[in-house]
N, C-alpha and C positions, 0 to 999 in steps of 0.2 A: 330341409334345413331352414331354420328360420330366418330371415331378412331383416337388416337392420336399416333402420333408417336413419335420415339427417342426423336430427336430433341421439344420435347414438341408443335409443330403445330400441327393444327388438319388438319384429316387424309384426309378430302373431299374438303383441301386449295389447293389454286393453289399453283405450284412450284413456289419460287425465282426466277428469272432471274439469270443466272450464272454470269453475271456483275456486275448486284447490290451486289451481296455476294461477289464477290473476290474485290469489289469496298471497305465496311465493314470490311472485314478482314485484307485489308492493313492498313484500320485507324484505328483499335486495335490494329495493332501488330509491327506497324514499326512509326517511327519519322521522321516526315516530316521537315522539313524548307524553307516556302516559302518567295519568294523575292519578294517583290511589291515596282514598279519601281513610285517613283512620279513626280510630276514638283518641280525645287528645289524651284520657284518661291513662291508655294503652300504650301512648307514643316511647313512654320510661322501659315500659320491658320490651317493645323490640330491639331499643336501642343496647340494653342490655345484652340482651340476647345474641343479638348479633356481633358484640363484643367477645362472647362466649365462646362460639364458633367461627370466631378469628375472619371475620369479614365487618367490621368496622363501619359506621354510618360518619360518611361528612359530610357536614355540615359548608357547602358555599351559598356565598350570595354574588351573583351577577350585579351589582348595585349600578354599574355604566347603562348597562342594558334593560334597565327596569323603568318602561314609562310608566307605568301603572301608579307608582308613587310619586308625585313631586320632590324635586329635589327642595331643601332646604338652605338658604343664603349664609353659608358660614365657611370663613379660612380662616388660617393661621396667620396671625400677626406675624410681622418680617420679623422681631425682636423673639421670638419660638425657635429657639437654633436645638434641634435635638442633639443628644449626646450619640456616641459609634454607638454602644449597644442598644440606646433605644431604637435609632435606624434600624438594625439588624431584628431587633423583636418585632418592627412593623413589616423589613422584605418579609420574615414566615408568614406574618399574616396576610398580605397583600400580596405574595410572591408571584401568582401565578394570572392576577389581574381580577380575580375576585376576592370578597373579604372569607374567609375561611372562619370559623368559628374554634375555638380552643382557648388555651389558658396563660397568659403573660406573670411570671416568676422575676421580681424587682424588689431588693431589699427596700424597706423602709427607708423614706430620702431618697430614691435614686431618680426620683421621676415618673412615679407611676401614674399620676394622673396626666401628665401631660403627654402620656403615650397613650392613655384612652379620651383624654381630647383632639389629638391628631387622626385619630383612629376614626371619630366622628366628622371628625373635615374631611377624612377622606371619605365615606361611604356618602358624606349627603346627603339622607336621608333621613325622617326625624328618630330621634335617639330617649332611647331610655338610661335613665344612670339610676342604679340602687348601690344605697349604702347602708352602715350599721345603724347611725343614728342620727339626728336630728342638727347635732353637730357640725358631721360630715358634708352633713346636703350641702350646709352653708358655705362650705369649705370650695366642694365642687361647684357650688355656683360660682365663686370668686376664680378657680382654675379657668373654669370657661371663658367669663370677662378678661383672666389677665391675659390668655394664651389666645383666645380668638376673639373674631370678630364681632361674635354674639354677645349681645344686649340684654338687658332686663325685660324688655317685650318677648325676643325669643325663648329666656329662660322661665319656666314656673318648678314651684316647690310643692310639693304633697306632702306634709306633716303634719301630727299631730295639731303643731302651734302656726303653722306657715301654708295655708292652704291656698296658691294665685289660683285664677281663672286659667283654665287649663286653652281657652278656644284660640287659636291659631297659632300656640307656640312649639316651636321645633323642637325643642328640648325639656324633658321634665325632670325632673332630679327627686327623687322620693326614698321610702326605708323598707326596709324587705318587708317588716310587720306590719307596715301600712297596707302593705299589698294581701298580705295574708291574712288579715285580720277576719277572724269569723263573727264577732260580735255585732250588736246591734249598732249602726255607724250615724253620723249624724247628717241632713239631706244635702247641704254641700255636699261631703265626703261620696256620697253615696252618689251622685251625679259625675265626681270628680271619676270615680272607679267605673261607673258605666262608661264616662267618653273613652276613658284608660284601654279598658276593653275592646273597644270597636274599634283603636285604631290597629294599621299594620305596622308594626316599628322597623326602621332599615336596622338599625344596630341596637344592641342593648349591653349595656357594661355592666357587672358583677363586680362591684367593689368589697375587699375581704372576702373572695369565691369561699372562702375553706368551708364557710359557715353554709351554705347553699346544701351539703348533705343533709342537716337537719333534716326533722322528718317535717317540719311546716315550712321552714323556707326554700322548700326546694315544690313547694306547690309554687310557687311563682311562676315555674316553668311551665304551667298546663293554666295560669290564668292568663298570663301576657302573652302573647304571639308577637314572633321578630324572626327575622331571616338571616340576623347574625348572631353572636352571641360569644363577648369578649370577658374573661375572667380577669380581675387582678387581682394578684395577693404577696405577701413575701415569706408567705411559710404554707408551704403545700402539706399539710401536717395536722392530722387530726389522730388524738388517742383511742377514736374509736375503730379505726382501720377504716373508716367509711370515704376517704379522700380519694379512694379509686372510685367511687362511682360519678365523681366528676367525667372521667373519661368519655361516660355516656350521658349524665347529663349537661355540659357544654361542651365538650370535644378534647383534645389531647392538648398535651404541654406542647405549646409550640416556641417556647423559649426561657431558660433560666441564667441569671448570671450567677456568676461567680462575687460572691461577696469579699473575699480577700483582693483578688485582681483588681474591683471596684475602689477597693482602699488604697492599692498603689498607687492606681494613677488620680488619686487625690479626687473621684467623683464622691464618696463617703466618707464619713468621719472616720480616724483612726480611735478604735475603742480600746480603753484600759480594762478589761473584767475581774473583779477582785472576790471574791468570797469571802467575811469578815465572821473569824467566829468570837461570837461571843458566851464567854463562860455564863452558866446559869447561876442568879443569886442562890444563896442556901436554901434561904426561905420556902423562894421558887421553886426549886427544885425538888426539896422535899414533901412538899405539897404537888409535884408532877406526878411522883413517883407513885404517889398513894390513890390520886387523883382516877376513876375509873371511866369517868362519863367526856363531854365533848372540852370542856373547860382544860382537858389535856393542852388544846393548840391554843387557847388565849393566854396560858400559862407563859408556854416557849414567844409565844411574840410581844407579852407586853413585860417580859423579862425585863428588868430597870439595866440590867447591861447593852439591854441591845437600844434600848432608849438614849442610853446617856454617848455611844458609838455614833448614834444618827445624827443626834444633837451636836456632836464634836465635827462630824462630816459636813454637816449644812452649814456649820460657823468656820471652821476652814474655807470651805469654798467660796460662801461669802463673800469671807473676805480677798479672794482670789477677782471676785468680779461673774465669777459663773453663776448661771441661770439651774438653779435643781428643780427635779421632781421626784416626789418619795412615793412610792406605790404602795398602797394596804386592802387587799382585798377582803379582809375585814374591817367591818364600820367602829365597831366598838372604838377597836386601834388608831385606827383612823383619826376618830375626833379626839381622840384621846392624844394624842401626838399632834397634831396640830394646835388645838384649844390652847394645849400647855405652852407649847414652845410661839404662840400665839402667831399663825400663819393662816391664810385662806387656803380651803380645800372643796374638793368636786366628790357627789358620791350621786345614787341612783338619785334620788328623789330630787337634788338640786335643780332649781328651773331652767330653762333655756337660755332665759335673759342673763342671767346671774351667772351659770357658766361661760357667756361670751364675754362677760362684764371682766370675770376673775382670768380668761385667757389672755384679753386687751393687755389688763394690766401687767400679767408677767410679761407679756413681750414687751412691752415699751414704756412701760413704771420702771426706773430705774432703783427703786424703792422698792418695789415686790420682785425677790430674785428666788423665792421657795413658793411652792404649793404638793398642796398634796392632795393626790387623788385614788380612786378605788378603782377595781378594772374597767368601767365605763371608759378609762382612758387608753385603756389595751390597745383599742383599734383606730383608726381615722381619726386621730389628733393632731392636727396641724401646729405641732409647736420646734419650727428650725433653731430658735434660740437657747434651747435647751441642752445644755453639755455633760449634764451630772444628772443620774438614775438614781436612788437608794433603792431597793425594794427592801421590805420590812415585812411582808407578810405575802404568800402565795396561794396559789388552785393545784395544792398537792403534786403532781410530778409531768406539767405540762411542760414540755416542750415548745408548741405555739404561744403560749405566753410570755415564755421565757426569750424566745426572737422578736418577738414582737411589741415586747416593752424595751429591747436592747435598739429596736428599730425609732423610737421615739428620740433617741440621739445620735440616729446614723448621718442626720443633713448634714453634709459637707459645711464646714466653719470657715468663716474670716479669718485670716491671719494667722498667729500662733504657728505659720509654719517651722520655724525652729524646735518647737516641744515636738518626741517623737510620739505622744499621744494627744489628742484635742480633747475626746470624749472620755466618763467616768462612769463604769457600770458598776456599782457593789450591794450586793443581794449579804444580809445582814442575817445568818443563821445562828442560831441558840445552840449551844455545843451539848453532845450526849441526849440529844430528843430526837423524834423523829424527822423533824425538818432537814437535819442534815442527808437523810436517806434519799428525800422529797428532792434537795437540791442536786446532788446527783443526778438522779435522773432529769430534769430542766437542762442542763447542761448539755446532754449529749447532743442536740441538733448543734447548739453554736460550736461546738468541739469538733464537729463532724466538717462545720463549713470552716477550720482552721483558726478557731479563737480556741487560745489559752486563759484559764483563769489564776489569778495568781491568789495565794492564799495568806492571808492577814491575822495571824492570832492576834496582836498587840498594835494596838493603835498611839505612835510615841507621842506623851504629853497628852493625855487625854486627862491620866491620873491625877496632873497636878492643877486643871484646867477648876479655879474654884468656880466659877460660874454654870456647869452641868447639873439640872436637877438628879435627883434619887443617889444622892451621894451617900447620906448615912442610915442605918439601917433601922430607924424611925421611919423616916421616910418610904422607904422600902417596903417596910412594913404595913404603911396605909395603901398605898397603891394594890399591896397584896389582897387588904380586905376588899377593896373596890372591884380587885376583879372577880374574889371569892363570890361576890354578891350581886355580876353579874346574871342576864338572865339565860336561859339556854338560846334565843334567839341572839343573845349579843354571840355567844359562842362558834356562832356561822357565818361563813363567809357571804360576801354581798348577792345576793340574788336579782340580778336587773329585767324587769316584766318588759315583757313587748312595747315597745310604744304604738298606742292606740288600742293593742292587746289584752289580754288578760295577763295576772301574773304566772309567772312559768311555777308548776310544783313543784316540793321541796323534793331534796333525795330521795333514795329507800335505802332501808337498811338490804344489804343481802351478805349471803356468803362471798368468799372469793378465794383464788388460789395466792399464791407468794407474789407472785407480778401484780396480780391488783392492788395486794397491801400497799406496795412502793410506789405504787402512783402509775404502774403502765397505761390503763387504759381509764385513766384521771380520776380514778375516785379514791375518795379520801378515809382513810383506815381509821375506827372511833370506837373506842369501848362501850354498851350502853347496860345499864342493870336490868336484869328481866322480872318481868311482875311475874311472883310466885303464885299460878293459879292450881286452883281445885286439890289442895293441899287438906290430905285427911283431920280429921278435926283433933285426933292427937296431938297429931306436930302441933294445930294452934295452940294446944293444950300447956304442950311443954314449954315453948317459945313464950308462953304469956309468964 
C-alpha cells in the first residue's frame, strides 16, 4: 500500500521537477503585470471582438499613480460651481479613483464643456481636445481660460489658420481633420503633427464623439496615443447604425441626461417646437410635379410661401427683442434669403475671421438680432443668446441634426420666467412634397426624449402684413425663373471639405429600399434622367 506523505502525494509518485514548483509558487505568491505589445493598426478589432464575445475591454487610467508623465499645473477656478448632473456624470467617470474612458450624453447648453474641462483638472496630465471646427477650437480655448486656471502659454491651437508653437504647452485644442489629414502638409504643420505624435496624452476629449465612426476620423484613434479617452456629445445618433462602434472605439456610455427633467429644474431652455406648413404657390408647384431631376428640393424650399412665413417670423421676433438663427443647408437658399431680406450669414467657404466678426456682432450688436447660417453651424456654435431657430431647409430625415440645431437654443435664458416657453424652434415645410415625409422622420429622436411639436397651418396677420416680399404673382413668377435657371450644383445641399483636407466626394446615386427613400439611413431620394445608350440606329431613325 502506498505511503502518503506531508505534502499529501502519494509516497511511490514521482518527485516534482524543481521548476515546475518554483514555476507555481511564484504564481501564488507574487503579482505579475504582463505587457502585450500589439499592432495599433489591429487594436480596433480586438476591441471589437471582445465586445463580440461579451467580455468587454476597459479602458482606465491610474493618473494618481503615474510618475512617468508630469503632472501639468491647472485647477478649477472657485467661480466653476458644477451643476448635480454634471457631478454625477464625472462620479462615473472618476468613481472608482481612476479616469475610465467612455462617453458623457449632455444636451446642448447643459455644460458640456465644462465637464470636459474638469475632467482635465482632474487627471492632470497634458490633454488633448478635438473638435469639428476651427470655430470650436476657439470656443474651447476661451472654456479653458473662463473655467480654469490655464493661460495662453499653457493653451496652443492646431488649425488650419491658428497654428501656436506646440513646445511646452499642457493643452492643445485642434480639429479631427487636422489630425487625419493625408495630404501634402505645410513644415510648421508637419513638425506640429510629429511633436503631436510622440507625445503620451493623460486624457483626450472627443468633442461631437457621434462624428468619430467615420471611416477617417476615427483614424485619430491609432494616430494619437492617450490613456484616457473622454467623449462628448448630445445626440448619441448616427443614420448609419455605426454609433455602436463607439462602444469599442472610446468605451461605453457612462452617463446621459434627461433633457425634459433638465428643463424643469430651469438648467435648459424651455422649447416651443412648431412645425409650419406652408402651402406651395401654383406656379411652384406645378413646375414640382412635372420636375424629374434634383431641382425637385430647390422648388419645395425656395417656395415664395415659405419665404414670406420666415420673413414674417424674424420681423415678429424682432420686434420682440429675440436673437434668431435661420438654418439652410442649401447655399443657393441661403444667399438667397438673406441677400434679399438683407441680413449677414455663415456658409462653408466663409473665413475664420469673418465668421467670428459676424458671431461678436450677433451677440452683442444690438442691431444684428438675425443671421443665417448653413449646417457648418449644426455643431460647436457657441451662441447662448440665441432664443428663435427657423430652419428652412434640411439633410433629408436626420435625426442628429434635428437635436442638434434644437440644441443651439437649449442655454438656459435670463429672465422671462413668467412666459411658459423662452425658446422658439420652427422647421418651415412646403405642404404636399417630400419634405414633409423628411420632417417626420427628424422628429422622432426629440419626440422620443418628450418634446411635442405643435402644428401651424396659418400664420395670423401674415396676409395682411404689406411689407413681405413675393406677394404678387409677378413677382413669384421671376423668383420661379431664377430658380428654373439654377445650376445643378445650386441644387445640392452644402458640402463642407475637411479643414486642411481635401474636399469630401459628392454622393452616389444607388438603389434603396422604402426606409432609404424617407430618409432612414440619411440619404436623400432624387429622380435623375438616364442617357439613352447603344440604342439601335432605327429608334435614332424614327426619333429624328
Amino acid at each position: 500500500m502506498p505511503v502518503r506523505s506531508e505534502n499529501g502525494r502519494a509516497g511511490n509518485a514521482a518527485p516534482v521537477p524543481d521548476d515546475i514548483t518554483n514555476f507555481y509558487d511564484k504564481m501564488d505568491n507574487e503579482e505579475e503585470e504582463e505587457e502585450a505589445n500589439f499592432n495599433t493598426e489591429k487594436i480596433e478589432v480586438l476591441q471589437k471582438r471582445c465586445i463580440e464575445i461579451e467580455f468587454p475591454l476597459l479602458a482606465e487610467y491610474d493618473f494618481r499613480n503615474d510618475t512617468i508623465n508630469a503632472d501639468i499645473n491647472i485647477d478649477l477656478k472657485p467661480a466653476a460651481v458644477l451643476r448635480p448632473y454634471q457631478e454625477k456624470s464625472l462620479r462615473k467617470m472618476f468613481g472608482n479613483g481612476r479616469a475610465r474612458s467612455g462617453v458623457i450624453v449632455l444636451p446642448c447648453g447643459a455644460g458640456k464643456s465644462l465637464v470636459g474641462v474638469t475632467a482635465c483638472c482632474t487627471v492632470r496630465k497634458r490633454a488633448l481636445v478635438l473638435c469639428n471646427s476651427g470655430v470650436s477650437v476657439e470656443q474651447w480655448k476661451q472654456q479653458f481660460k473662463m473655467w480654469s486656471t490655464a493661460d495662453d502659454s499653457m493653451i496652443c491651437r492646431f488649425t488650419s489658420e491658428a497654428k501656436d508653437k506646440p513646445m511646452g504647452c499642457g493643452i492643445l485644442v485642434t480639429t479631427y481633420s487636422m489630425i487625419t489629414h493625408t495630404q501634402k502638409r505645410s513644415w510648421e504643420a508637419e513638425q506640429t503633427m510629429r511633436w503631436l505624435q510622440e507625445q503620451e496624452w493623460g486624457i483626450m476629449v472627443l468633442d461631437e464623439v457621434h462624428t468619430i465612426p467615420a471611416k477617417m476620423f476615427r483614424r485619430v484613434l491609432t494616430i494619437v496615443q492617450s490613456h484616457c479617452k473622454l467623449g462628448l456629445t448630445a445626440t448619441l445618433l448616427r443614420e448609419d447604425d455605426k454609433i455602436a462602434d463607439l462602444n469599442f472605439l472610446i468605451g461605453p456610455k457612462l452617463y446621459e441626461a434627461n433633457w425634459l427633467e433638465l428643463q424643469k429644474r430651469g438648467y435648459i431652455a424651455r422649447v416651443q417646437c412648431a412645425e409650419v406648413w406652408c402651402p406651395m404657390a401654383p406656379e411652384f408647384y406645378r413646375e414640382y410635379l412635372v420636375t424629374k431631376t434634383s431641382k425637385k428640393m430647390l422648388l419645395y424650399v425656395m417656395n415664395p410661401q415659405k419665404f414670406r412665413a420666415c420673413q414674417y417670423l424674424i420681423r415678429y421676433h424682432e420686434k420682440r427683442g429675440d436673437k434668431t438663427i435661420v438654418f439652410s443647408d442649401n447655399v443657393f437658399a441661403l444667399k438667397h434669403y438673406a441677400i434679399k431680406m438683407n441680413k449677414p450669414y455663415i456658409y462653408g467657404p466663409t473665413s475664420q475671421n469673418e465668421r467670428i466678426q459676424i458671431l461678436q456682432n450677433f451677440k452683442f450688436n444690438p442691431k444684428v438680432n438675425t443671421i443665417f447660417v448653413s449646417k457648418v453651424a449644426d455643431t460647436s456654435f457657441d451662441l447662448p443668446e440665441a432664443n428663435v431657430l427657423i430652419q428652412i431647409s434640411s439633410h433629408g430625415g436626420s435625426r442628429r441634426q434635428e437635436a442638434q440645431r434644437l440644441g443651439r437654443i437649449l442655454r438656459a435664458k435670463k429672465g422671462a420666467i413668467a412666459e411658459e416657453y423662452n425658446a422658439f424652434f420652427y422647421t418651415l415645410v412646403s405642404q404636399d412634397t417630400l419634405e414633409m415625409g423628411y420632417s417626420r422622420k427628424r422628429q422622432r429622436f426629440l419626440v422620443n426624449q418628450g418634446y411635442s411639436y405643435k402644428v401651424i397651418t396659418h400664420l395670423a396677420g401674415m396676409e395682411s402684413d404689406p411689407d413681405l416680399f413675393y406677394k404678387t404673382r409677378e413677382e413669384q413668377g421671376q423668383l420661379l425663373q431664377q430658380v428654373l435657371s439654377a445650376s445643378d450644383m445650386d441644387c445640392e445641399d452644402e458640402r463642407i471639405p475637411g479643414e486642411g483636407g481635401a474636399p469630401r466626394p459628392g454622393g452616389s446615386k444607388r438603389t434603396g429600399g422604402l426606409s432609404s427613400m424617407s430618409g432612414a439611413d440619411d440619404a436623400v431620394y432624387m429622380e435623375f434622367r438616364k442617357k439613352k445608350e447603344h440604342l439601335h440606329p432605327l429608334f435614332k431613325k424614327f426619333r429624328g
